[in-house]
C-alpha positions in Angstrom: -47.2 38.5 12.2 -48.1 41.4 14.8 -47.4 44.1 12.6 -49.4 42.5 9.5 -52.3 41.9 12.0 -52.1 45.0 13.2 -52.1 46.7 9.8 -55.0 44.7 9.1 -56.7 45.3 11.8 -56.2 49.3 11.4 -57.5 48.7 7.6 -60.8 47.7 9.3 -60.7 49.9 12.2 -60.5 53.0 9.9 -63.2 51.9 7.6 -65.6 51.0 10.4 -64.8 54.9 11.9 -65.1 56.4 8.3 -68.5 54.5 7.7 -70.9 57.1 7.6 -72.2 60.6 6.6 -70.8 62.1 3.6 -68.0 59.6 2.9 -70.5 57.1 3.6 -72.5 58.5 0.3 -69.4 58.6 -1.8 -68.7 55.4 -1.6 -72.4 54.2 -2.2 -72.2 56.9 -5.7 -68.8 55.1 -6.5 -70.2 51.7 -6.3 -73.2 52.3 -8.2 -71.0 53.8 -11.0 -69.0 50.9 -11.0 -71.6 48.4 -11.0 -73.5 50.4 -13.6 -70.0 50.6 -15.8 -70.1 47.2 -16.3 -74.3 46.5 -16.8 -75.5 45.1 -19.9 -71.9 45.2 -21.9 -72.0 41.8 -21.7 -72.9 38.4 -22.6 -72.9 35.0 -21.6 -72.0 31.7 -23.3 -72.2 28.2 -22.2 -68.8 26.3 -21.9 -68.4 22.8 -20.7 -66.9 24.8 -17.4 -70.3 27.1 -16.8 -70.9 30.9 -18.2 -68.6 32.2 -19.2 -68.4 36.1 -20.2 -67.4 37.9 -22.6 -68.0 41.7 -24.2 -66.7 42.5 -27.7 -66.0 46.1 -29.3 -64.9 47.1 -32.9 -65.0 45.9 -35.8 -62.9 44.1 -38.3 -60.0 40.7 -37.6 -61.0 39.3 -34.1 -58.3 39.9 -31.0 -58.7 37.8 -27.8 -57.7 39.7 -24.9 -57.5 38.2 -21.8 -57.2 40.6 -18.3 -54.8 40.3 -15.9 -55.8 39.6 -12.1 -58.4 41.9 -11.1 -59.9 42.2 -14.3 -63.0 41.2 -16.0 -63.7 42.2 -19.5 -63.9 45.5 -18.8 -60.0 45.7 -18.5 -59.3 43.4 -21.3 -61.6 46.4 -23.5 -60.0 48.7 -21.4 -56.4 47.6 -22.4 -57.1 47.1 -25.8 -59.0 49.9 -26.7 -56.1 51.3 -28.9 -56.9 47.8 -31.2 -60.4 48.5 -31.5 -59.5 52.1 -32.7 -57.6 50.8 -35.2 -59.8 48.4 -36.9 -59.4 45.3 -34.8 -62.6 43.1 -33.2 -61.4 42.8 -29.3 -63.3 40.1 -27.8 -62.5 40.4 -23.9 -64.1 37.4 -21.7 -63.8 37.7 -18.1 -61.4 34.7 -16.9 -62.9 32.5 -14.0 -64.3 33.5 -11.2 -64.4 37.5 -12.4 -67.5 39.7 -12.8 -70.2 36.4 -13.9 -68.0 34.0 -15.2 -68.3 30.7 -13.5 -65.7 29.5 -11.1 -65.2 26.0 -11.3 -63.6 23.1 -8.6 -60.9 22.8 -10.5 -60.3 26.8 -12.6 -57.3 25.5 -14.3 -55.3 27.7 -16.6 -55.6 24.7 -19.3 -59.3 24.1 -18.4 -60.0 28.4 -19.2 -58.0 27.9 -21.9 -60.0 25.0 -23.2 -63.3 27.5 -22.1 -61.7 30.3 -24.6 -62.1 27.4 -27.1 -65.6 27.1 -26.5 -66.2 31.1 -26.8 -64.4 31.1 -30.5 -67.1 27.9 -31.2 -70.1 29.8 -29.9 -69.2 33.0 -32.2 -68.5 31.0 -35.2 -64.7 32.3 -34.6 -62.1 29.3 -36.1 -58.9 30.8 -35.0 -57.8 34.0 -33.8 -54.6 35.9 -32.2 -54.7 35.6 -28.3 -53.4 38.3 -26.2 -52.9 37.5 -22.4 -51.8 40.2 -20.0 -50.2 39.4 -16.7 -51.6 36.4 -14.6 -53.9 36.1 -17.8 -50.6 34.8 -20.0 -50.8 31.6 -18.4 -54.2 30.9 -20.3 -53.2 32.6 -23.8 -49.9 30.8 -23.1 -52.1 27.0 -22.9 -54.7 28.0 -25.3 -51.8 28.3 -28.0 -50.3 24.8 -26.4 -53.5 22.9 -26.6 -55.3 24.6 -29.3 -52.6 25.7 -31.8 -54.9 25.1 -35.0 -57.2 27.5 -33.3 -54.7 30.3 -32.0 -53.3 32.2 -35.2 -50.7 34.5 -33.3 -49.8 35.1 -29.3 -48.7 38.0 -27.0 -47.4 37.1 -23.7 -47.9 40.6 -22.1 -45.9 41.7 -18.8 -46.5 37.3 -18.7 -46.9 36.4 -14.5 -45.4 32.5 -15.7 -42.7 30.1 -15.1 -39.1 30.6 -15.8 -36.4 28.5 -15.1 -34.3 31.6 -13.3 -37.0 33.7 -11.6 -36.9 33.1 -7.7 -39.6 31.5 -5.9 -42.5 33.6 -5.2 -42.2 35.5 -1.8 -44.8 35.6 0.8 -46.3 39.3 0.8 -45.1 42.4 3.0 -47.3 43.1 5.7 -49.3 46.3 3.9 -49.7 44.0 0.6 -51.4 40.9 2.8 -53.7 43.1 4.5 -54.7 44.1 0.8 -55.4 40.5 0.1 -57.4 39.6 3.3 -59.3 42.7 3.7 -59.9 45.5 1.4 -60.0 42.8 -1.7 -62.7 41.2 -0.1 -64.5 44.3 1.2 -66.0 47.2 -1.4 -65.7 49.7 1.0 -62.2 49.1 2.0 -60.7 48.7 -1.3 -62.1 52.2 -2.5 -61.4 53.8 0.9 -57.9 52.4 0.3 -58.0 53.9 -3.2 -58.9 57.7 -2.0 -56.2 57.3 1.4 -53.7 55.4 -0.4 -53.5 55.5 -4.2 -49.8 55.3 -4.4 -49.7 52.1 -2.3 -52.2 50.1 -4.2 -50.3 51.6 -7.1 -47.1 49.6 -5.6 -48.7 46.6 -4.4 -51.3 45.8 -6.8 -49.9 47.3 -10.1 -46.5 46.4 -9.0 -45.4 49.9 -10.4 -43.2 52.8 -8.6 -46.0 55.4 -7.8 -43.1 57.9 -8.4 -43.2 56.9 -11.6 -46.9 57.4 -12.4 -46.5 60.8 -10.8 -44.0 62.4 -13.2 -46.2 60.7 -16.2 -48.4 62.6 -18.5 -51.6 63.6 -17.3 -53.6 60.7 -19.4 -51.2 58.2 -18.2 -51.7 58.7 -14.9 -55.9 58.8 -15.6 -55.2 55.4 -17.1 -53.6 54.1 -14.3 -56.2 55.7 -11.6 -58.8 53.8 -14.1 -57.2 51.0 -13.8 -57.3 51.1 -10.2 -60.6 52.3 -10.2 -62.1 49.7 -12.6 -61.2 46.4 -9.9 -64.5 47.8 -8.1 -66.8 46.0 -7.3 -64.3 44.2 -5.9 -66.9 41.5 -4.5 -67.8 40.4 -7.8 -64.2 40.1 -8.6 -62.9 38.3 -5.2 -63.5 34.3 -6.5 -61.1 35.8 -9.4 -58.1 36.9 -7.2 -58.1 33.8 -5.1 -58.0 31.3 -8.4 -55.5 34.1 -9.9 -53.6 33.9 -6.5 -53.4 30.0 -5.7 -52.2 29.5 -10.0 -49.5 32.1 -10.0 -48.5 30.7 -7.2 -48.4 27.1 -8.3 -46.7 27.9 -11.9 -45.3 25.5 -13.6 -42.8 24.7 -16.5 -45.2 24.4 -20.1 -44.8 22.6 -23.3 -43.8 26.2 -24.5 -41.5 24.1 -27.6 -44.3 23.1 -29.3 -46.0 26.6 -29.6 -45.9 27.2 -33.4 -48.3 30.4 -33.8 -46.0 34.0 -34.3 -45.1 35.0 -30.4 -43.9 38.1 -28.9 -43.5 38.1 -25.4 -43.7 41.7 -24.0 -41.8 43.2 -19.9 -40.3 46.0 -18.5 -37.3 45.9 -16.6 -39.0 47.6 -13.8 -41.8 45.7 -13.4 -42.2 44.5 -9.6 -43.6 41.3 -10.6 -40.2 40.9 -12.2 -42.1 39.4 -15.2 -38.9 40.1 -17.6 -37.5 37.2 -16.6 -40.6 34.8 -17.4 -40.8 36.7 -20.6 -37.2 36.2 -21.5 -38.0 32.5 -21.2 -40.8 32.5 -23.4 -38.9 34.2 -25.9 -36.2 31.9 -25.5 -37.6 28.6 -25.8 -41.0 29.3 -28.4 -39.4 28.8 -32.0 -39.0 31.9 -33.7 -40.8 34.1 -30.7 -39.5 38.2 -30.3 -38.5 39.5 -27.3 -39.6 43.0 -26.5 -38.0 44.6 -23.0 -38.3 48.1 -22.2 -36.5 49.7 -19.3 -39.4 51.6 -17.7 -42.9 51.8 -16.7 -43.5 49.2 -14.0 -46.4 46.3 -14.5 -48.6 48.6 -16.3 -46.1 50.1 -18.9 -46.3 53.7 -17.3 -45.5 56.2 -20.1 -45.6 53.3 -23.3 -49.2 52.3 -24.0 -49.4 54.0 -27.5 -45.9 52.1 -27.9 -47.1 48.8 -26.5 -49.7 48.9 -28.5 -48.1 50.1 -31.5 -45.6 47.4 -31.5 -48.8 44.4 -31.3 -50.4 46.0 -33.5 -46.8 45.4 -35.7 -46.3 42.1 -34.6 -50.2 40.8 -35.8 -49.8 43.0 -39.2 -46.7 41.1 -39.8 -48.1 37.4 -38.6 -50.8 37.9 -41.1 -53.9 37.9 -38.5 
């Protein structure tokens, strides 16, 4: 406990001494970018849980995307771009509690899912393949349980869910918890973190060897920096990492037998989240799902996007959607 408060406690100490002049500025230029990255890309819908947001790009079949922690749907658009090139319709909402999407008393991952119902309604949509990366599985994964005439096909991506085998989730190191209550509350901490220690937030948030990203081609690693990047404003994602925080915590066993839409449950053997195992279990236990598991690239699939998304865009060809 003293070291993690003291950790904590130098996270503040050096932003408070670093809070003016020129890096001062910088910061204020990269919050404005960020704020302005994400201004009038979006809309809102009513859904029997509040707004909810969502932004849409491309054109042709509809794809739901659903962001991981941290998100919004600016990383959902950001993840999927590679669909959109290739003649999908990505429609990215921002989960609860990210960017303006309400956050409700009670931001079940069955009540979002039953608020990604209410999206499809709103755009006249009457089924559609759901993608859900990360802590964003655990909706996709209920919106194809409780809605399964209304979810077509589903992609459990690097899936942050229950299995049987995986180990009970362990309290954060010292370095990752001052993360949580600090520099993700704090815009200024979380992108002075970024510019003093990339390679950390690379191993604590993405869950990735920073190694790994180093020796990666040079738009790899500007896709992971992006990613990275794209969590600010952190503030108006902070009601998001707490829901995303207490449900991944709190995952339970699903009704995943009664899934009937094409699955493919996606991981990487590397992955720090050790989210292999949970998508082993998917796989497992949906009738008929695929397993895809590759060997390396950490939580992000360092080195495999055009693969990653090369093999979705396989797997929807091939359900028909």
């Amino acid at each position: 406990m003293r070291r993690r408060t003291v950790l904590a406690l130098g996270l503040a100490g050096l932003g408070a001494l670093a809070g003016g002049g020129a890096v001062w500025r910088s910061f204020a230029a990269a919050l404005e970018a960020a704020r302005a990255r994400t201004v009038g890309r979006s809309t809102l819908v009513a859904t029997r849980f509040g707004a909810l947001e969502y932004a849409a790009e491309g054109d042709g079949p509809p794809v739901l995307m659903v962001h991981g922690t941290g998100g919004g749907f600016d990383q959902g658009l950001d993840f999927a771009r590679r669909l959109a090139a290739a003649g999908r319709r990505v429609i990215a909402p921002s989960r609860f509690g990210y960017l303006r999407s309400a956050a409700p008393a009670e931001p079940s991952a069955e009540r979002q899912a039953d608020a990604f119902a209410d999206l499809l309604d709103a755009l006249g949509i009457e089924r559609a393949p759901v993608i859900g990366g990360s802590a964003g599985a655990l909706s996709a994964l209920q919106f194809a349980i409780r809605h399964p005439g209304r979810c077509s096909a589903l992609v459990a991506m690097v899936p942050a869910a229950w299995a049987p085998t995986q180990a009970p989730p362990q309290p954060p190191g010292p370095f990752a918890q001052a993360i949580i209550d600090h520099a993700l509350q704090s815009d200024f901490l979380f992108w002075l973190g970024l510019q003093l220690g990339e390679d950390s937030l690379i191993g604590a948030l993405l869950a990735t060897d920073p190694a790994l990203v180093a020796r990666a081609a040079p738009e790899e690693r500007a896709r992971v920096r992006a990613i990275l990047e794209h969590i600010l404003p952190v503030s108006d994602r902070a009601a998001g990492f707490r829901i995303d925080a207490r449900l991944v915590a709190a995952a339970a066993p699903m009704a995943l037998e009664t899934i009937r839409a094409p699955t493919l449950a996606l991981s990487l053997a590397d992955d720090r989240f050790e989210t292999l195992v949970a998508a082993r279990h998917i796989a497992a236990t949906v009738p008929g799902a695929r397993l895809v598991a590759l060997p390396e690239g950490g939580h992000v699939w360092v080195g495999h996007d055009a693969e990653v998304f090369a093999e979705v865009s396989r797997f929807l060809a091939e359900a028909g959607v």
